[in-house]
C-alpha positions as a Python dict, from the first residue, in 0.01 Angstrom:
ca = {
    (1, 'X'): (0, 0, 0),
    (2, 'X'): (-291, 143, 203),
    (3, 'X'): (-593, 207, 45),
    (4, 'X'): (-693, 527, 233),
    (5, 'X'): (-441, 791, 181),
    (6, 'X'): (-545, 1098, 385),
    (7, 'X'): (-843, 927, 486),
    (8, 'X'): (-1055, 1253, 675),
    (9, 'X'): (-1170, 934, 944),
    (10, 'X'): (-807, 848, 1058),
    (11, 'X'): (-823, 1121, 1298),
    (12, 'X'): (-1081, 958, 1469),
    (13, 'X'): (-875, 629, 1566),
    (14, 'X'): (-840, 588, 1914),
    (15, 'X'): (-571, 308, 2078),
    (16, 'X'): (-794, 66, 2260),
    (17, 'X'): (-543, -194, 2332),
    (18, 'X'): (-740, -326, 2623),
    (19, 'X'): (-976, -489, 2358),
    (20, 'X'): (-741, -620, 2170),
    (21, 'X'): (-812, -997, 2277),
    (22, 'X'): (-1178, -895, 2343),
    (23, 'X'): (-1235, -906, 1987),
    (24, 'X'): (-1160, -1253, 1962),
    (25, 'X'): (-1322, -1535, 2155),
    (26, 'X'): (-981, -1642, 2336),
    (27, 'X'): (-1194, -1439, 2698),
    (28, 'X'): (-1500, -1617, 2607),
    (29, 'X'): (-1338, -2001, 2593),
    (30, 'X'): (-1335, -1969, 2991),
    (31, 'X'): (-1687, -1817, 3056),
    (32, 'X'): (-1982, -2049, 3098),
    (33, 'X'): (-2219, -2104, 2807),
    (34, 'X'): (-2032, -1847, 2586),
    (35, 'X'): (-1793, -2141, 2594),
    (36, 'X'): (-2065, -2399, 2472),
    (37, 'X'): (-1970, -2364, 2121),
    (38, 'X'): (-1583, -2259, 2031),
    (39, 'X'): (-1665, -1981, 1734),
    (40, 'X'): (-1341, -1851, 1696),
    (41, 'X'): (-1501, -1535, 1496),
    (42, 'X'): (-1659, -1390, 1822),
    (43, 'X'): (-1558, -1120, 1993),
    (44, 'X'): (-1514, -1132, 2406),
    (45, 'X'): (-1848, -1091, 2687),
    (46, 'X'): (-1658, -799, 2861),
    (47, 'X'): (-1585, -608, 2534),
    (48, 'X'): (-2017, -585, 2538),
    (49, 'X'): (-2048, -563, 2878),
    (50, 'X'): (-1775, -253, 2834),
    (51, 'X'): (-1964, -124, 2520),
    (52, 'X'): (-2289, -95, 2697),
    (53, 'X'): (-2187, 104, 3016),
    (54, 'X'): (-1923, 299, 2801),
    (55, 'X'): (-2223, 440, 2568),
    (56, 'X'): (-2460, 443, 2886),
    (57, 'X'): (-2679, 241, 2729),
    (58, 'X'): (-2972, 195, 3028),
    (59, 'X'): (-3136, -98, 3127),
    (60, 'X'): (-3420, -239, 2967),
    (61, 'X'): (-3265, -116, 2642),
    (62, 'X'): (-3295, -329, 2353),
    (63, 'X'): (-3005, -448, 2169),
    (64, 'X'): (-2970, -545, 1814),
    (65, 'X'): (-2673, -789, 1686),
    (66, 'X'): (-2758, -852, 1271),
    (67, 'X'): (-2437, -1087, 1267),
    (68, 'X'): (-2535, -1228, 1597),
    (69, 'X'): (-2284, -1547, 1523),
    (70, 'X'): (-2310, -1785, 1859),
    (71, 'X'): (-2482, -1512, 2089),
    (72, 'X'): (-2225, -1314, 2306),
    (73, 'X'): (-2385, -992, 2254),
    (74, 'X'): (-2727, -1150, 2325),
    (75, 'X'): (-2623, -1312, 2638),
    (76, 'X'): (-2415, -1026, 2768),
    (77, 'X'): (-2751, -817, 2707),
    (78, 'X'): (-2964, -1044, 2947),
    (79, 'X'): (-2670, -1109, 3172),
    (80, 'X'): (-2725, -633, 3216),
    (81, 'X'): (-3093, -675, 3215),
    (82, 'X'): (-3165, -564, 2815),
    (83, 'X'): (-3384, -700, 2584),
    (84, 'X'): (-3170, -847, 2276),
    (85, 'X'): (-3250, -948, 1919),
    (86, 'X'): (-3014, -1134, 1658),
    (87, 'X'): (-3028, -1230, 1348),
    (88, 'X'): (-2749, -1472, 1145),
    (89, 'X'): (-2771, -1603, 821),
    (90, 'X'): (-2638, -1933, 934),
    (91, 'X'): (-2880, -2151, 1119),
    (92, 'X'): (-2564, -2305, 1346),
    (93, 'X'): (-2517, -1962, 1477),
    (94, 'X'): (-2915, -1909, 1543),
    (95, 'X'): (-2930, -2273, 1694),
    (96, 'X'): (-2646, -2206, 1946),
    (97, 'X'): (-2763, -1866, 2046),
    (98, 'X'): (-3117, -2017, 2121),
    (99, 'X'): (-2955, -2298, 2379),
    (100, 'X'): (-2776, -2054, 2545),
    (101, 'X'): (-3021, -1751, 2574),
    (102, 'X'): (-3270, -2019, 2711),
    (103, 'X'): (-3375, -2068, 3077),
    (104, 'X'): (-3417, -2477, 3121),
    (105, 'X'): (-3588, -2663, 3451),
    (106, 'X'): (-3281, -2759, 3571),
    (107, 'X'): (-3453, -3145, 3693),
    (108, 'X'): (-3607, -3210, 3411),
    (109, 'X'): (-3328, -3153, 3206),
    (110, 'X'): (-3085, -3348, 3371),
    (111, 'X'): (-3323, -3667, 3380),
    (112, 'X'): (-3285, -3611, 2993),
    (113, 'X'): (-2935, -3609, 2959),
    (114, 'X'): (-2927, -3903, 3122),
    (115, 'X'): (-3192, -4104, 2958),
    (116, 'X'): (-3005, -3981, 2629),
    (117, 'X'): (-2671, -4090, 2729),
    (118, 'X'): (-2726, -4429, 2872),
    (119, 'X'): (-2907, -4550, 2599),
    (120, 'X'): (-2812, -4803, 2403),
    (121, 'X'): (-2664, -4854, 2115),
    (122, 'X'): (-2894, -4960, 1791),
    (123, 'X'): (-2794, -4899, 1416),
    (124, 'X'): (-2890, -4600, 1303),
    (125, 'X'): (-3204, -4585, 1003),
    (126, 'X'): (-2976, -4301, 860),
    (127, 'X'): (-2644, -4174, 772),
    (128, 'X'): (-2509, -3813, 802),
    (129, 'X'): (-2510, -3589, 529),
    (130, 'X'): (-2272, -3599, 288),
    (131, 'X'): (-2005, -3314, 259),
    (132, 'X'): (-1898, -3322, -77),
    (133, 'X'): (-1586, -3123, -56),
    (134, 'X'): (-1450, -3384, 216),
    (135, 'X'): (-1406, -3750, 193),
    (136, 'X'): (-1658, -3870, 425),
    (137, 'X'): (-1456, -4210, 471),
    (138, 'X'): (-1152, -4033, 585),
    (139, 'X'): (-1372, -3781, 806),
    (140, 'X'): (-1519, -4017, 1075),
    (141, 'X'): (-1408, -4366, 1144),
    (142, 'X'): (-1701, -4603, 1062),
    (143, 'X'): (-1798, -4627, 1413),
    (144, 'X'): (-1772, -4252, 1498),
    (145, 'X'): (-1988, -4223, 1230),
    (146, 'X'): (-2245, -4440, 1338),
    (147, 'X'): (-2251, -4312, 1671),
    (148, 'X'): (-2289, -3942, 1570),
    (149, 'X'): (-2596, -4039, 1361),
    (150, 'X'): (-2744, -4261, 1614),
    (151, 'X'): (-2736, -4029, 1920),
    (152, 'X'): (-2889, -3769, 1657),
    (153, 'X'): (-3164, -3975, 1574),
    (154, 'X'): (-3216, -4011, 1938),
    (155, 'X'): (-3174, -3666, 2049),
    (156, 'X'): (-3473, -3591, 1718),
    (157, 'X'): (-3707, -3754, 1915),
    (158, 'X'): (-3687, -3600, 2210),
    (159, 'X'): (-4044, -3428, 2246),
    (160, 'X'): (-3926, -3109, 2491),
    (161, 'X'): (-3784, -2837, 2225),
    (162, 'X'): (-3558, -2716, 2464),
    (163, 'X'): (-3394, -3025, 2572),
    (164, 'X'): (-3364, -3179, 2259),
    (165, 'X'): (-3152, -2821, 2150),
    (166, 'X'): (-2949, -2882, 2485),
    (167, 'X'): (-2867, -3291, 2335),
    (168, 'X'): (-2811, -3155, 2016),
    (169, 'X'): (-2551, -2848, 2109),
    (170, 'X'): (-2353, -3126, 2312),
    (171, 'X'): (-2355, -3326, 1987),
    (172, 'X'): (-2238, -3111, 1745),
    (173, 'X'): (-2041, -2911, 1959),
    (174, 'X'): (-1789, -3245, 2008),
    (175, 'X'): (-1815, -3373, 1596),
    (176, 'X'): (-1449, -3203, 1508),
    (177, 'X'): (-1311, -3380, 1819),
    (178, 'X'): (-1483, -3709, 1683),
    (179, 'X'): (-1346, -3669, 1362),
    (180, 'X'): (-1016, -3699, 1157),
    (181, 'X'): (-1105, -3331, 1055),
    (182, 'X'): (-891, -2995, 1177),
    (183, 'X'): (-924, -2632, 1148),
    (184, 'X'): (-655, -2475, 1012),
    (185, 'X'): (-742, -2126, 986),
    (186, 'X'): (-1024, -2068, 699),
    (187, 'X'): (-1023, -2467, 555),
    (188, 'X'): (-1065, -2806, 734),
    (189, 'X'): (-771, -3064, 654),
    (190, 'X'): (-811, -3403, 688),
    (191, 'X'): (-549, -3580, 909),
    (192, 'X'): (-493, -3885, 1093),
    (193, 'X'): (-596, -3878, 1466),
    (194, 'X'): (-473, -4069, 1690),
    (195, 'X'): (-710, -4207, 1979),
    (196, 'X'): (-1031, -4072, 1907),
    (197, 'X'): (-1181, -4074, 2184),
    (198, 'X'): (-1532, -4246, 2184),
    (199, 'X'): (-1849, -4004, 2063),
    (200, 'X'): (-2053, -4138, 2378),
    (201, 'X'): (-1766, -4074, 2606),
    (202, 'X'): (-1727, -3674, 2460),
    (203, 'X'): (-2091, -3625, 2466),
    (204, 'X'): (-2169, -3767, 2775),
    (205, 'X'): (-1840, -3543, 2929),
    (206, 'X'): (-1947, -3219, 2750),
    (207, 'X'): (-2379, -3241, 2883),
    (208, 'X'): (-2207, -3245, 3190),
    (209, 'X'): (-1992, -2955, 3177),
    (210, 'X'): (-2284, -2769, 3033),
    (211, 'X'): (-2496, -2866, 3311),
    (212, 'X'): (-2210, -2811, 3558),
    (213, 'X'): (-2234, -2430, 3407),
    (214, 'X'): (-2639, -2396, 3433),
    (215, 'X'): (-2611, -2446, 3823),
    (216, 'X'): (-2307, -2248, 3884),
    (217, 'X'): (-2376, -1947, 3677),
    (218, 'X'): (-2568, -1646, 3800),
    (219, 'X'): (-2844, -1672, 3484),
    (220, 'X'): (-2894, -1265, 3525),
    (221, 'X'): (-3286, -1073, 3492),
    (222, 'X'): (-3510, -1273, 3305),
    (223, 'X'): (-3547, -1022, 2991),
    (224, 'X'): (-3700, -1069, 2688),
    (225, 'X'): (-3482, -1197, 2358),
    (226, 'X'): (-3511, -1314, 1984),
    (227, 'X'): (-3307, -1459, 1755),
    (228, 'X'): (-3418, -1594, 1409),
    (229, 'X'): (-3243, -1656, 1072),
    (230, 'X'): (-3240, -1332, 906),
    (231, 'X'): (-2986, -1141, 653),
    (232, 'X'): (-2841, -819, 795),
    (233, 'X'): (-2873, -690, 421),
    (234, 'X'): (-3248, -681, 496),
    (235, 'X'): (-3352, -676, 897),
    (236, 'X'): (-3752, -754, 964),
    (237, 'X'): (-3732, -499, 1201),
    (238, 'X'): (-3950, -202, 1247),
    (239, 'X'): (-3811, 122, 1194),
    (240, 'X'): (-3644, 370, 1487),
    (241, 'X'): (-3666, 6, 1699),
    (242, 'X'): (-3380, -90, 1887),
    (243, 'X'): (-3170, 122, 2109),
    (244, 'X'): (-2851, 6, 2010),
    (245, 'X'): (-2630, -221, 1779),
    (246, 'X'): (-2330, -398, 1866),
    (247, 'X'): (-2210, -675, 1591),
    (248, 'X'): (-1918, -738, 1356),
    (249, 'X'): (-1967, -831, 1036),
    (250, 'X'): (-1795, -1126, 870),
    (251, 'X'): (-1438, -998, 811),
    (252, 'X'): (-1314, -985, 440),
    (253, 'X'): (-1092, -1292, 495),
    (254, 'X'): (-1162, -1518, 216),
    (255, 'X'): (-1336, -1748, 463),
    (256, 'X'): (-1648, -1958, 366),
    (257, 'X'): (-1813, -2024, 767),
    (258, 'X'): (-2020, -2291, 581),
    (259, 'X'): (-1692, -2469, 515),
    (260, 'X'): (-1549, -2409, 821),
    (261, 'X'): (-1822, -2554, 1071),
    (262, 'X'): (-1969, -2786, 781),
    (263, 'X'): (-1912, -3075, 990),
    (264, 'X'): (-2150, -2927, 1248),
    (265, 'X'): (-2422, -2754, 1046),
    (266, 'X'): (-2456, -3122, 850),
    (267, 'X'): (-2612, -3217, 1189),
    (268, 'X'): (-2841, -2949, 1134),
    (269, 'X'): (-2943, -2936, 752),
    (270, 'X'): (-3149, -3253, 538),
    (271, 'X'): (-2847, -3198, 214),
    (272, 'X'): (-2538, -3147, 84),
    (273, 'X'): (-2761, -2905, -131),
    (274, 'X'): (-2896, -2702, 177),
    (275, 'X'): (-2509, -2646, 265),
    (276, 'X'): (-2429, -2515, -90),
    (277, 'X'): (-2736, -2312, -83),
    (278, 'X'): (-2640, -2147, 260),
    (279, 'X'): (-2270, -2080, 108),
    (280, 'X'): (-2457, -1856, -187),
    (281, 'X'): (-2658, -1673, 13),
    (282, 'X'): (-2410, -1576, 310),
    (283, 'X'): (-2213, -1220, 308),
    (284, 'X'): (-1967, -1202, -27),
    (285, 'X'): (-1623, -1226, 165),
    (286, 'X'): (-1571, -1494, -5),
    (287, 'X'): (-1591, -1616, -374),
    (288, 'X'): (-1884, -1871, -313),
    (289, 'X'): (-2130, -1618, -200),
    (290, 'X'): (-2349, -1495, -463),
    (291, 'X'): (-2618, -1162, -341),
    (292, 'X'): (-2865, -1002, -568),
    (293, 'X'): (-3071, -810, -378),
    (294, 'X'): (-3003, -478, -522),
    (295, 'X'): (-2688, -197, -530),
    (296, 'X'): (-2527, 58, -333),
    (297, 'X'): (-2403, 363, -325),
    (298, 'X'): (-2049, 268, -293),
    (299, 'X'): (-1873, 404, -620),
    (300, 'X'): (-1678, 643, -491),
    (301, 'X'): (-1494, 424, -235),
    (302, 'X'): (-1458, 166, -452),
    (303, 'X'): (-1274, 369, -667),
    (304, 'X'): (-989, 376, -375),
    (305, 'X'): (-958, -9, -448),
    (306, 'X'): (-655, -36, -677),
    (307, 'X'): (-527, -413, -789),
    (308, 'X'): (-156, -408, -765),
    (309, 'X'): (-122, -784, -861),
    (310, 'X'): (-230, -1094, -720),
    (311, 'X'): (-548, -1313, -699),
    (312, 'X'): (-774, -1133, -1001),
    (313, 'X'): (-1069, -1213, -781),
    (314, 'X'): (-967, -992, -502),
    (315, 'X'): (-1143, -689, -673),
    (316, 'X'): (-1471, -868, -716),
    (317, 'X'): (-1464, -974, -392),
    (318, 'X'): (-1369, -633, -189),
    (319, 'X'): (-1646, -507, -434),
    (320, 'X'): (-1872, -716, -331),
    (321, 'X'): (-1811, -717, 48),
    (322, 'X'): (-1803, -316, 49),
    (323, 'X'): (-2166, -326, -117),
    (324, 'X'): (-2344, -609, 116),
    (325, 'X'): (-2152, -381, 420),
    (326, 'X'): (-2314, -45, 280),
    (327, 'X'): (-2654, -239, 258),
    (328, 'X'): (-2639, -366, 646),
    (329, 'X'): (-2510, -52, 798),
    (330, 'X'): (-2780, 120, 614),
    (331, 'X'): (-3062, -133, 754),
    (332, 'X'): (-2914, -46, 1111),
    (333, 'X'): (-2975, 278, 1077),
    (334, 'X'): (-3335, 295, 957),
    (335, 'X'): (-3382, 63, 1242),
    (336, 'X'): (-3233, 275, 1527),
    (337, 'X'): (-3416, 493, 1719),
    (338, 'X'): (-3251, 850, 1715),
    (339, 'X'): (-2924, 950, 1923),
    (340, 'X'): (-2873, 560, 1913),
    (341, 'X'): (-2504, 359, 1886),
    (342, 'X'): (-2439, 101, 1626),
    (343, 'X'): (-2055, -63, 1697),
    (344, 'X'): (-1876, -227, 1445),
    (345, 'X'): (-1605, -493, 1533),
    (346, 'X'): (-1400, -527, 1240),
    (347, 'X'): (-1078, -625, 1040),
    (348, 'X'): (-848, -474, 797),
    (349, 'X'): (-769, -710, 549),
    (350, 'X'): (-415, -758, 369),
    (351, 'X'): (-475, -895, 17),
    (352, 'X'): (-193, -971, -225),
    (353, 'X'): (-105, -654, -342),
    (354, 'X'): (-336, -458, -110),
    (355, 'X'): (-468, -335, 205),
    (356, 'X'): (-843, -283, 250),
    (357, 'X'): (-900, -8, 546),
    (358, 'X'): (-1230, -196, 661),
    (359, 'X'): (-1239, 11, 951),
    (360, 'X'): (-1211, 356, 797),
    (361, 'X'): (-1419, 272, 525),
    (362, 'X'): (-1734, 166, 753),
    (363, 'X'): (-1695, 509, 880),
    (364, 'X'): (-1765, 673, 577),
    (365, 'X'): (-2023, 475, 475),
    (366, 'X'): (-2146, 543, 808),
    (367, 'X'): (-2124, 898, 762),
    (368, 'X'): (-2269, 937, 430),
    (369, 'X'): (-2602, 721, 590),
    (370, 'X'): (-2633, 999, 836),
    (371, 'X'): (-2462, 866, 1132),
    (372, 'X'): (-2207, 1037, 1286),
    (373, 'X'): (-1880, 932, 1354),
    (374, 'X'): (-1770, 915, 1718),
    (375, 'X'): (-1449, 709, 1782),
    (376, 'X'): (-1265, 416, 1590),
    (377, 'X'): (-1105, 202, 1907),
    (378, 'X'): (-821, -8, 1749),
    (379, 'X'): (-757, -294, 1958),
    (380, 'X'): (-425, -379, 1779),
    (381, 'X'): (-308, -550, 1435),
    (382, 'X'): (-309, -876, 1269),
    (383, 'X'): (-6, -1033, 1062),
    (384, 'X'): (-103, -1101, 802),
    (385, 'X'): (31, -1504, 728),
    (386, 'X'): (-89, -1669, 412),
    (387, 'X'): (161, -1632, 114),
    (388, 'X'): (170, -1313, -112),
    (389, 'X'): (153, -1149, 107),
    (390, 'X'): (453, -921, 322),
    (391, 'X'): (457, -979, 718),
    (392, 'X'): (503, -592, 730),
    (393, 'X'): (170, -508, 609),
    (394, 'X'): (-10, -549, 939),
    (395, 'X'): (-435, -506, 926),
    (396, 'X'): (-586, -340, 1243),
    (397, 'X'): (-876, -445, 1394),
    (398, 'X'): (-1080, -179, 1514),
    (399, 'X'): (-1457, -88, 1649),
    (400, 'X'): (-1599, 180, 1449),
    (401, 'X'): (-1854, 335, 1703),
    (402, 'X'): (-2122, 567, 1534),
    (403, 'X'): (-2419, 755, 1654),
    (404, 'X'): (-2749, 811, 1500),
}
C-alpha cells in the first residue's frame, strides 16, 4: 500500500540510476580520507561533486550539510574550492569530519604516530565505558580491552589538538575489528571471533594508511570550513547565509546510530549516561528518541499515514520523523540565501503494513515552506528484508532537489 495516491509531486521523479550507489558509501570505501571512518549511512564524493556543478553552484560558495554525518559533503566542498559548514547531532560524526577537513604538518605528525605506537605497554588508570545494552565481557577480550583504553589514555595526552584527533580516529576507527561485536544491519550482535588480531597491530596498520593517504592525495584550495554539534531542527546560522544545502537526513529505518557505532562514540563520551542522553535527543526515526522543541505544520500529511497492522509504534514514529523533517527543512530555508538549492538524499521506508513516500513527502513540505520543487532523482529501490514485511514492496531512494 503506498501512502501517496495521486501524489501532485510524482510527476516530478526523474530516473537517476547513475546515483544509485552514490547514495551509499560503497564509492567512498576506496577514496582517501572519506574512507577513514566506514559510515555506511553516507552517500558517495562524486554524487556532491555532481550536485554542485549540476546546480552550477560557483566557487567560493558556501555549503551547508545539517546532517553532516562523517563529512563527505564537507570535504567534497574544499576538494571544489567552497566554504562548508556541518552540523550533526552526534559528536562521532563532528569528530571524524574535523580529522578529515583538517590540514596537518605532515613531519610533525608522523613523529607522533610513531611516538604513540611504539610505546609501551602500562596498565591503564581506567576502563572504557560501559555499554549497558552489551555484555562488556563478551565485547572485548580482557586484553583488547586493556589495550583500547591504554592507547586512549595515551593518545589524551597528546598536547597538539590535531594530532591527538588523528591518534584517536585510528583508534576508534579499528574498535569493531578489535572486538567480538558485528553490525548486522541496524543492531550489533555479539559473536565469537576468531583471531583478533592485536589492537596495537590494527592501529599501528590503519595511522599508516591514513598517513599513506595525506601524502598521496591532492588536499584541494585551502577554503574555509566549520563543523560543530548542532541539531538540524534548530541551525545557529544566520538567516539568507549559505548558498546551498546538500544533506540527507537520517532515514526512517528504525535505526538508533547511537547503538550502532556505540562501541566507538564510548571512546568519545565520560558515561553510559552521555550515550543514553545522545539516543533522546537524536532525530525520532527511532523509538528511543524523544524531541520537544515545539510542532509542525504537518497535519494534513499525516493524515495520509494509515496503520494497516503491524508494530503499533510505527504511527508514532512516522509521526514523529515527518514533524522533526518539517522542522529542519524549514530551518534550511530561512537560512538560504534566495534562488538557493537545498538536496535531500533520502529513503522510502517499508513498514509492516505500509509504505512511507519519504521522498514525495519532503517535497511537499518543501513546497508548502516556499521552496519550489525542481526534480526528484531516484537512484533506484531498496528491498525491503526484515520480516512483516513483503519483498514486493520495494522503497526508492531518491534526492528531492528544491530551490529557494
Amino acid at each position: 500500500m503506498s501512502l501517496t495516491g495521486g501524489n501532485p509531486f510524482e510527476e516530478k521523479l526523474r530516473p537517476r540510476f547513475e546515483y544509485a550507489d552514490l547514495y551509499t558509501f560503497v564509492e567512498n570505501k576506496v577514496k582517501p580520507v572519506y574512507n577513514w571512518f566506514y559510515y555506511k549511512e553516507g552517500f558517495g564524493r562524486d554524487f556532491v561533486w555532481n550536485t554542485l556543478e549540476e546546480l552550477k553552484i560557483p566557487g567560493g560558495a558556501t555549503v551547508l550539510d545539517p546532517f553532516c554525518g562523517t563529512g563527505t559533503t564537507l570535504l567534497a566542498s574544499k576538494e571544489m574550492g567552497m566554504k562548508s559548514i556541518g552540523f550533526d547531532i552526534l559528536p562521532l560524526g563532528v569528530f571524524v569530519s574535523r580529522v578529515k577537513l583538517r590540514d596537518y604538518d605532515l613531519p610533525l605528525l608522523e613523529e607522533a604516530v610513531r611516538h604513540v605506537t611504539g610505546l609501551r605497554y602500562s596498565e591503564p588508570r581506567t576502563k572504557l565505558v560501559d555499554i549497558r545494552f552489551l555484555d562488556m565481557r563478551r565485547v572485548y577480550t580482557p586484553f583488547a580491552s586493556n589495550d583500547i583504553a591504554f592507547f586512549r589514555e595515551r593518545i589524551l595526552e597528546v598536547q597538539d589538538e590535531a594530532h591527538r584527533d588523528f591518534l584517536l580516529l585510528g583508534l576508534l576507527s579499528i574498535v569493531s575489528q578489535a572486538s567480538n561485536v558485528m553490525k548486522d544491519g541496524g543492531v550489533l550482535k555479539l559473536v565469537r571471533k576468531r583471531h583478533l588480531p592485536p589492537v596495537r597491530v590494527l592501529l599501528s596498520n590503519k595511522l599508516k594508511r591514513m598517513l599513506r593517504d595525506l601524502k598521496t592525495l591532492d588536499r584541494g584550495l585551502r577554503t574555509d570550513w566549520r563543523v560543530d554539534v548542532g541539531d538540524a531542527r534548530d541551525v545557529p546560522l544566520e538567516d539568507g547565509s549559505v548558498d546551498c544545502v546538500v544533506t540527507s537526513p537520517p532515514y526512517l529505518n528504525f535505526v538508533d546510530y547511537t547503538r550502532v557505532y556505540a562501541l566507538e562514540l564510548s571512546l568519545l563520551v565520560s558515561s553510559a549516561r552521555d550515550l543514553e542522553t545522545l539516543r533522546r535527543r537524536s532525530m525520532r526515526s527511532h523509538v528511543g528518541a524523544e524531541y520537544d522543541g515545539g510542532g509542525s505544520d504537518v497535519g494534513d500529511i499525516l493524515g495520509r499515514v494509515t496503520k494497516t497492522g503491524g508494530d503499533v509504534k510505527v504511527p508514532q514514529v512516522v509521526e514523529g520523523y515527518l514533524r522533526d523533517l518539517y522542522l529542519a527543512l524549514s530551518e534550511n530555508h530561512r537560512v538560504l540565501k534566495d534562488g538557493g538549492y537545498a538536496v535531500y538524499v533520502v529513503g522510502n521506508a517499508s513498514l509492516p503494513g505500509v509504505t512511507v513516500d519519504v521522498d514525495l513527502m519532503v517535497a511537499e513540505m518543501g513546497e508548502r515552506l516556499g521552496f519550489k520543487v525542481e526534480d526528484i532523482w531516484v537512484g533506484g529501490v531498496r528491498w525491503a528484508g526484515v520480516h512483516g514485511i513483503e519483498k514486493e514492496r520495494p522503497a526508492r531512494e531518491s534526492a528531492v532537489v528544491l530551490r529557494k
